[in-house]
C-alpha positions as CSV (number, residue, x, y, z in Angstrom):
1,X,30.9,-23.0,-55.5
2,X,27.0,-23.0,-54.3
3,X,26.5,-26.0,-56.3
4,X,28.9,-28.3,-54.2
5,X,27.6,-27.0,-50.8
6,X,26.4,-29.6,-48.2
7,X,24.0,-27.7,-45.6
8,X,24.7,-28.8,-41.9
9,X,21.2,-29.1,-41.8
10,X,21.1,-31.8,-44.7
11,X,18.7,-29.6,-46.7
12,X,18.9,-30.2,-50.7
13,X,17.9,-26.7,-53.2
14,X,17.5,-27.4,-57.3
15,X,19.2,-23.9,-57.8
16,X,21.4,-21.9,-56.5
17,X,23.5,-18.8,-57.2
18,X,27.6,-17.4,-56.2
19,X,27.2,-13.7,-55.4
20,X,30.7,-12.7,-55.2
21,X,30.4,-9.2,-54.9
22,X,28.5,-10.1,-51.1
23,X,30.6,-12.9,-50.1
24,X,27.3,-14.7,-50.4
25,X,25.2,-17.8,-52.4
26,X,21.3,-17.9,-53.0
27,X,20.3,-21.6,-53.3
28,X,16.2,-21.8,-53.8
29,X,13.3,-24.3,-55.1
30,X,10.8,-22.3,-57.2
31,X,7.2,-24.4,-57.1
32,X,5.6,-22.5,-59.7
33,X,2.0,-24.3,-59.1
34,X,2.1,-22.4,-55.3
35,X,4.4,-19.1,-55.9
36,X,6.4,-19.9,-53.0
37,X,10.0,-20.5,-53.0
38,X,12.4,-22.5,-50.5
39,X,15.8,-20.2,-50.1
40,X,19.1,-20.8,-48.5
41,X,20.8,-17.5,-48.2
42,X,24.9,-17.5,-46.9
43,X,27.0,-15.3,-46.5
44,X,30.2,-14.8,-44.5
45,X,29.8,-13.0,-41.6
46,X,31.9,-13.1,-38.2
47,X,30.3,-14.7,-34.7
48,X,29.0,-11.0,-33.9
49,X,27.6,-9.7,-37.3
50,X,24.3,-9.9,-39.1
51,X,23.2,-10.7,-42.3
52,X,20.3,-9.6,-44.6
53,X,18.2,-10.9,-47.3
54,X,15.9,-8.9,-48.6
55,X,14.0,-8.1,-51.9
56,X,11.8,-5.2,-53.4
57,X,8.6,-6.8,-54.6
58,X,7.1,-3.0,-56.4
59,X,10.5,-1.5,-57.5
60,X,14.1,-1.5,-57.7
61,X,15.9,0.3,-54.7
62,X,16.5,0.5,-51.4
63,X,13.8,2.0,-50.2
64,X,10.5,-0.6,-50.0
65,X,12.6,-3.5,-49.3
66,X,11.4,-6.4,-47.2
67,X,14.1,-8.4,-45.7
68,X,14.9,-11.3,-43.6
69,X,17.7,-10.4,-41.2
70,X,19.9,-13.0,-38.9
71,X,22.5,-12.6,-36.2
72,X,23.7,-14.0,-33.0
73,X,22.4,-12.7,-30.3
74,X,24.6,-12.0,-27.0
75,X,23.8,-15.8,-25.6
76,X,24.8,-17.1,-28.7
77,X,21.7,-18.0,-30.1
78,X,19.9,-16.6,-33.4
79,X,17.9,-14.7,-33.9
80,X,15.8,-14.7,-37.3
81,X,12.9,-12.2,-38.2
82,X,11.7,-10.3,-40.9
83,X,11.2,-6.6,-41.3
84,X,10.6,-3.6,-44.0
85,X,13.0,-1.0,-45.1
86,X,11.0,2.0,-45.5
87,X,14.1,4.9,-45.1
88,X,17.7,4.9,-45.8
89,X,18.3,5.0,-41.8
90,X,16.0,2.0,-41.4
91,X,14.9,0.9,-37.7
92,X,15.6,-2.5,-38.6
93,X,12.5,-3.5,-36.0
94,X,11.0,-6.8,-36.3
95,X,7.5,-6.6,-38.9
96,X,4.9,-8.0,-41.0
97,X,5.9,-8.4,-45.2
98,X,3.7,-8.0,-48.2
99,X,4.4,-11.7,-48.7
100,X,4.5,-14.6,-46.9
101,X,7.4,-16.0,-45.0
102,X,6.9,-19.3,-43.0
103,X,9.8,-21.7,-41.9
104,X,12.1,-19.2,-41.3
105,X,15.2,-20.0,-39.1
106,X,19.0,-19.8,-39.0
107,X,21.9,-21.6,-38.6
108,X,26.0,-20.8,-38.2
109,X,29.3,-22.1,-39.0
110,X,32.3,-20.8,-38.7
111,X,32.3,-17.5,-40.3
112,X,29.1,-17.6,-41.7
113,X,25.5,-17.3,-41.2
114,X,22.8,-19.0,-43.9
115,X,18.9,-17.8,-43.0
116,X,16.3,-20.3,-44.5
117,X,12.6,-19.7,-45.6
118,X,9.8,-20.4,-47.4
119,X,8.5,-16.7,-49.3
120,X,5.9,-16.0,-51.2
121,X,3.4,-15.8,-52.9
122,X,4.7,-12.1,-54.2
123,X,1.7,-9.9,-56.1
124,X,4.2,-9.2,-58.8
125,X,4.3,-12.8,-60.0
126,X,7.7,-15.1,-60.0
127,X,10.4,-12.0,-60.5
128,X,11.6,-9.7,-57.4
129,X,14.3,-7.2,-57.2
130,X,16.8,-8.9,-54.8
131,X,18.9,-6.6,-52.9
């Protein structure tokens, strides 16, 4: 359960949310005075995989969705960045969102890989399509 999770890092989230279906948990601070919210997002993954975050701010779908990607690169260390989804045979190439993002990093355990930032404001208020 999300709720019982202690991050390596020693970082503490009011919320958070099991997403079975992904093998995943979404843990998150909303300050609703700034718009911006702290996530945690985990999900299993082996020492060579990647994971994705990523929401659609203006619609629900694939297409149009800004994402935060993480994986190990071949030295072993991560690699964290964001980028936009703008096809289904996305280039997955590093790039700019419609919101912010500050404070991003990564971090890996055995089998998986958690990516942490701080996003937003979003233009469409405090709800986001997460994909």
């Amino acid at each position: 359960m999300c709720s019982e999770y202690k991050f390596i890092s020693r970082r503490i989230y009011s919320s958070c949310r099991d997403l079975p279906h992904l093998s995943a948990q979404l843990h998150w601070t909303y300050n609703s005075s700034t718009g911006i919210a702290q996530i945690a997002y985990r999900a299993r993954q082996g020492s060579r995989g990647w994971v994705v975050w990523a929401v659609n701010p203006n619609q629900i779908g694939m297409v149009g969705l800004e994402a935060l990607v993480a994986f190990h690169n071949s030295n072993g260390s991560m690699t964290v960045y964001t980028t936009l989804i703008n096809s289904y045979s996305p280039s997955m190439m590093p790039g700019n969102l419609s919101f912010q993002v500050s404070g991003l990093s990564g971090e890996s355990s055995i089998n998986e890989i958690t990516i942490f930032a701080d996003v937003g404001p979003f233009s469409g208020g405090s709800v986001v399509n997460q994909v």
